[in-house]
N, C-alpha and C positions, 0 to 999 in steps of 0.2 A: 911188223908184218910187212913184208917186200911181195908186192903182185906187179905183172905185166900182162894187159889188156891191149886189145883193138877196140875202140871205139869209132864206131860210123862218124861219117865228115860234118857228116850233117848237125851232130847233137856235141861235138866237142866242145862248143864253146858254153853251152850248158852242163855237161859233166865238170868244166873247166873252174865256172862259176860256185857250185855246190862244192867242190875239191876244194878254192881256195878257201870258203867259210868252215871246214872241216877239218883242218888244221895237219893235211898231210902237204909230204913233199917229192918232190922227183929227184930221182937217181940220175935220170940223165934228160937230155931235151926229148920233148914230145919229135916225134917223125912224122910228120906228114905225106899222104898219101892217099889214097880211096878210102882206107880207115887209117885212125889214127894211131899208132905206137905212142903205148906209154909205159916207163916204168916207176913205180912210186912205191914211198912208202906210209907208213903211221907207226907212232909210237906206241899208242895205246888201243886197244883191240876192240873196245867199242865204240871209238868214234871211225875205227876204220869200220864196222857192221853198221852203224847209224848211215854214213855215209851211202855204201852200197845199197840200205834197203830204203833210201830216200834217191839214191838216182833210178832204181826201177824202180818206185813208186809214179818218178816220173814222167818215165820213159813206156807205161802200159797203157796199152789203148783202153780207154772205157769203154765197157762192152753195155749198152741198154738191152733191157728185157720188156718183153710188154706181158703185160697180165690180163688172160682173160677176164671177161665179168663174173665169171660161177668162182673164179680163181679170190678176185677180190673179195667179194663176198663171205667166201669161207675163212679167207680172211679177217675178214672184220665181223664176224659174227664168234660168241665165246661157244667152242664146242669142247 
């Protein structure tokens, strides 16, 4: 599987990290820039899906929720 992404400046060296324990490779030199230019590939099509859903696993903001008291409650009560 052959993809070419922009990845922000910011997180390259962690997509970079997660790439190389994932056992793809580049077509050509990464470009640097405001985002980065990459072209890569993988040989096999679920370590390139492993990959992808472990760099936005880590690239998502955690969003907290708060729970009401009546919320908890119904909760924790067997209805």
């Amino acid at each position: 599987m052959v993809t070419t992404q922009f990845i922000p400046k910011e997180r390259f060296n962690l997509w970079y990290d997660l790439f190389k324990a994932s056992g793809g490779r580049f077509l050509s030199n990464p470009v640097m820039g405001e985002r980065v230019y990459v072209h890569y590939e993988f040989d096999d099509m679920v370590k390139a899906n492993a990959f992808e859903s472990n760099y936005y696993r880590l690239i998502t903001p955690i969003v907290e929720t708060r729970q009401t008291f009546w919320q908890r409650v119904r909760r924790t009560l067997p209805f």
